[in-house]
DRENDONU-51101 format. One line per 2 residues: for each residue x, y, z of C-alpha. Coordinates in steps of 0.1 Angstrom, whole numbers, plus 5000, padded with zeros to 4 digits. Last residue first. Example, Ala and Ser with C-alpha at 12.3 -4.5 7.8 and 13.67 -1.06 7.14 Angstrom:
residues 2
5137:4989:5071  5123:4955:5078
end
This chain:
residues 350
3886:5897:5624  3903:5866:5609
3902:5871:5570  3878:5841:5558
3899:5806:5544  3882:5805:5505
3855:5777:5502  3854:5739:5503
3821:5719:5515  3804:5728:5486
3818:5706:5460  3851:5698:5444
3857:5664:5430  3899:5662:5431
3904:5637:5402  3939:5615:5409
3948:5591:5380  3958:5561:5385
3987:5546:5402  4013:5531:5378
4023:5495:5381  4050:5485:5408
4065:5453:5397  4086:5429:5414
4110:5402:5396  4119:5365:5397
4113:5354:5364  4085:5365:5337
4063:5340:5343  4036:5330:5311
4005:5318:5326  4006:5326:5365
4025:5362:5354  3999:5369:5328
3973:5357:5355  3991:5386:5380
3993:5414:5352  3956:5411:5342
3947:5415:5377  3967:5442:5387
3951:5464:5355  3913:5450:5362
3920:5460:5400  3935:5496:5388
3910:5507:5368  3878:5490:5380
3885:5508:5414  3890:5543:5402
3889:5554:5444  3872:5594:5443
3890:5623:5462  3865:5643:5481
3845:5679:5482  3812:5670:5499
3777:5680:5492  3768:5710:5520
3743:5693:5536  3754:5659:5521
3739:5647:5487  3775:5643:5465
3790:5624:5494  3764:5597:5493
3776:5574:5469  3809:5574:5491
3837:5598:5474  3868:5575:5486
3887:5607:5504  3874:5640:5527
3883:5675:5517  3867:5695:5549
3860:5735:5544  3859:5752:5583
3844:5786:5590  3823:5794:5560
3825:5758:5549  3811:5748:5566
3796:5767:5591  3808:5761:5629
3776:5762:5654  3790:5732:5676
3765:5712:5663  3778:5721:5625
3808:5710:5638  3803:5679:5653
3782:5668:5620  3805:5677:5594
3832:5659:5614  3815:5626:5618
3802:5628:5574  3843:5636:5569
3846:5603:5587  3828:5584:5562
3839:5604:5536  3879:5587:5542
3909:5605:5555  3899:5638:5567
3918:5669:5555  3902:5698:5576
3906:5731:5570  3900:5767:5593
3910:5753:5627  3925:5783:5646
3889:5788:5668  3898:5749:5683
3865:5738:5700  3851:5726:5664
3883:5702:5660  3879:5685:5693
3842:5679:5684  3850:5666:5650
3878:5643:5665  3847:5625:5680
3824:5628:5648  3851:5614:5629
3852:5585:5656  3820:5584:5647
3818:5581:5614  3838:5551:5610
3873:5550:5599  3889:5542:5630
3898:5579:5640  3935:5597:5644
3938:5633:5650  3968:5649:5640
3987:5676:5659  3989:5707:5632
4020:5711:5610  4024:5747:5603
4025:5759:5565  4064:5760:5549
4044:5753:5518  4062:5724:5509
4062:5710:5548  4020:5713:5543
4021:5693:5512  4050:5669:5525
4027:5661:5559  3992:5659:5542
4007:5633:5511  4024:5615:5546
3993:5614:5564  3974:5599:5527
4002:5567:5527  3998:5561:5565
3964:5554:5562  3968:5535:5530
3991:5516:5550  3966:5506:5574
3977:5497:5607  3980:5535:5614
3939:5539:5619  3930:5567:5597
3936:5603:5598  3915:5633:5607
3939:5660:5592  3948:5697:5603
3952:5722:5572  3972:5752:5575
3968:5793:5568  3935:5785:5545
3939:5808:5521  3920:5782:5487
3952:5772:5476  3959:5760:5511
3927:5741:5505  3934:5727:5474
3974:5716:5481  3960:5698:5515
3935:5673:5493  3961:5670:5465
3989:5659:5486  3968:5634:5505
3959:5623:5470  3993:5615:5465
4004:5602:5488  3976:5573:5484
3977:5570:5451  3952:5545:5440
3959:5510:5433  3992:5485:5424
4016:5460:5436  4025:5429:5415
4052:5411:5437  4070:5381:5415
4081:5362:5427  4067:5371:5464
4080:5389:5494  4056:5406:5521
4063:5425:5554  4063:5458:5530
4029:5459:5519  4023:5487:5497
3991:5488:5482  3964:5467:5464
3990:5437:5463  3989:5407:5436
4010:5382:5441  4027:5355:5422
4039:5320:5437  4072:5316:5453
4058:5332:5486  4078:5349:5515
4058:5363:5544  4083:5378:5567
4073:5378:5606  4073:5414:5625
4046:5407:5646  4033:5445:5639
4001:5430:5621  4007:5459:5594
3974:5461:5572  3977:5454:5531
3940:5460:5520  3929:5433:5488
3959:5410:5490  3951:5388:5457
3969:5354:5454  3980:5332:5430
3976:5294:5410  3959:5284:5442
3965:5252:5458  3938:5248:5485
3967:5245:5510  3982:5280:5499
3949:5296:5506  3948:5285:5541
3981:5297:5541  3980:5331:5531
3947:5332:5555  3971:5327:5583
3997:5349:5575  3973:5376:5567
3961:5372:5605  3990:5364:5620
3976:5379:5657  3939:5387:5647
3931:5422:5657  3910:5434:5634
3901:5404:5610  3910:5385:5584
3886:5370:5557  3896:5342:5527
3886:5341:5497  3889:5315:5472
3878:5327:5434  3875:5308:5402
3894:5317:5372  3882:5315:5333
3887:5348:5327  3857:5369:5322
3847:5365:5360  3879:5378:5373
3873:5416:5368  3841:5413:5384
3849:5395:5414  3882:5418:5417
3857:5446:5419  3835:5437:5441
3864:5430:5465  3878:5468:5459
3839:5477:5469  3839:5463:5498
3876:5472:5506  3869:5508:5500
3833:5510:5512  3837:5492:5550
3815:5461:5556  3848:5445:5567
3861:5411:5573  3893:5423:5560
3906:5404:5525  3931:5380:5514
3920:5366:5481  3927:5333:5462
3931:5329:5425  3923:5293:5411
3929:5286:5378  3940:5250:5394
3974:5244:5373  3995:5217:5365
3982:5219:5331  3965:5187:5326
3957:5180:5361  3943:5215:5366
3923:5213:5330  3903:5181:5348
3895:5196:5377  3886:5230:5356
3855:5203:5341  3842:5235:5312
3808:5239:5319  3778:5225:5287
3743:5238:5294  3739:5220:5261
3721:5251:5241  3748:5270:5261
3775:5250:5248  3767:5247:5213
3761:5282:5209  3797:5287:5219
3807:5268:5193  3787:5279:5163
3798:5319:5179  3835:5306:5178
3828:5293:5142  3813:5327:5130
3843:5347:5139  3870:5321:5125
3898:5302:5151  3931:5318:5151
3937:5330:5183  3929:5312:5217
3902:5319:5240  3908:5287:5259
3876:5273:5254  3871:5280:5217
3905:5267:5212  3894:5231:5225
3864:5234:5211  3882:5237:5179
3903:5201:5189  3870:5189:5192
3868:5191:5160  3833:5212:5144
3797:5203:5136  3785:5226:5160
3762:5197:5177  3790:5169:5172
3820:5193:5189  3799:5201:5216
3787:5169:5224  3825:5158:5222
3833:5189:5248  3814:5171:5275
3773:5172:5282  3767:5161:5324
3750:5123:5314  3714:5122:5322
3709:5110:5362  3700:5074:5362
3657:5066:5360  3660:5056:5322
3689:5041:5312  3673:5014:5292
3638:5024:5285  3614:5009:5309
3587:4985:5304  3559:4996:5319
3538:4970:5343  3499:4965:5334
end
């Protein structure tokens, strides 16, 4: 015998809108409305009807609709490296984690080592998709020389001077400064100077912890050593490790990120040079693994969540309620030398 059918049965069900939720709460959908947007005034035990509603519905807020309303996409797009590396890695995680309590989505877009225009490029992609602002995750010098000027607001994990925006949010961790640190503990420690593994010079950060090494040592009147410059990986650390360890006058090495520090442990405990009996290293970024190296590792930590949840929060208040034409440079936090083993007092020479 044939089955009738119930009208509308065999058509997808009907995605639940902000009516449904309204009806099930027993509430206006103008209170939705306010639920959505996070807005003040709306009673404790009403939001908590509301948003109960929703997630007995499986009800998602239609952003394509909000965008055409408000003239914007809550969309935030990120320039990043395509780079398995811990500080951008991490720094990425971070933004991710920041943003998902706020009602943006997330475009990223990769560059990579070596690509002519390479930020340019992604800045545009991103421009095309119509994002609401943008999120430079590890400012690198291309050395083209071409401006980048943007009328929409930017977020900048460093200095990056080939940029322009209104306005120019730049924040993250102090990179002169912790250079600074690093060389100020192991002169205070004896240690006549302090030579210094840097990183690649495309990197501003790079250049930002060189020049912390540079005006520590110049403070002290303490020799400036020739630097050594690796890639970042361990080993090119290992490489300048191997230079360092045939040198009897090194005594302290400022490395520029724990993965190189973990190159020029190795090259010099090969080469028979204790640490830190003969050499103490600082490295920066304090890898998971620092703290379980043979000896553990004395670095400078990243605070991540701090400053990304801090730039972050400035950019959308900039996207929702703009302040002018006007850069910012919000405060670096804090620095927190993590001393371990592989620093100890410079020995008399015999």
């Amino acid at each position: 015998m044939e089955q009738t059918r119930s009208a509308g049965e065999g058509r997808p069900a009907r995605r639940p809108g902000s009516t449904d939720v309204a009806r099930l709460a027993g509430v206006s959908q103008k209170t939705v409305s306010r639920v959505l947007n996070d807005e003040p005034y709306v009673k404790e035990e009403v939001r908590l009807r509301v948003q109960a509603a929703m997630r007995e519905l499986g009800y998602r807020r239609n952003d394509a609709a909000r965008a055409l309303n408000s003239g914007r996409t809550r969309r935030i797009g990120v320039v990043c490296l395509g780079t398995a590396l811990f500080g951008p890695s991490t720094q990425l995680v971070a933004v991710e984690r920041a943003l998902r309590s706020t009602g943006y989505s997330l475009s990223m877009v990769n560059t990579f080592e070596g690509d002519a225009g390479g930020v340019s490029g992604a800045v545009d992609v991103l421009l095309e998709q119509g994002v609401d602002g943008i999120i430079l995750s590890e400012p690198i010098d291309e050395g083209d020389g071409r401006p980048i000027e943007l009328d929409i607001p930017v977020l900048s994990f460093g200095h990056f001077p080939g940029l322009s925006a209104r306005p120019m949010i730049v924040t993250g961790g102090d990179g002169v400064g912790a250079g600074r640190a690093a060389t100020e503990h192991l002169l205070g420690l004896g240690h006549r100077t302090v030579w210094h593994v840097a990183g690649p010079q495309r990197w501003w950060a790079a250049r930002d912890r060189l020049l912390g090494w540079r005006q520590a040592l110049a403070d002290a009147s303490a020799p400036e050593p020739p630097v050594l410059q690796g890639d970042w990986l361990p080993a090119s650390g290992y490489a300048a490790g191997q230079e360092l360890a045939a040198n009897d006058e090194v005594t302290a090495v400022f490395v520029a990120n724990d993965d190189m520090a973990i190159g020029v442990l190795r090259a010099l405990t090969e080469a028979g040079r204790t640490v830190p009996g003969d050499v103490s290293i600082v490295g920066f970024d304090d890898i998971p693994s620092a703290a379980f190296l043979t000896p553990p590792l004395t670095t400078i930590p990243q605070d991540f969540d701090v400053h990304v949840e801090r730039g972050i929060q400035n950019l959308i208040t900039e996207i929702e309620s703009p302040t002018g034409d006007r850069s910012s440079a919000l405060e670096p936090s804090s620095l927190q030398l993590v001393v371990r083993q592989s620093t100890g007092t410079a020995r008399t020479a015999s």
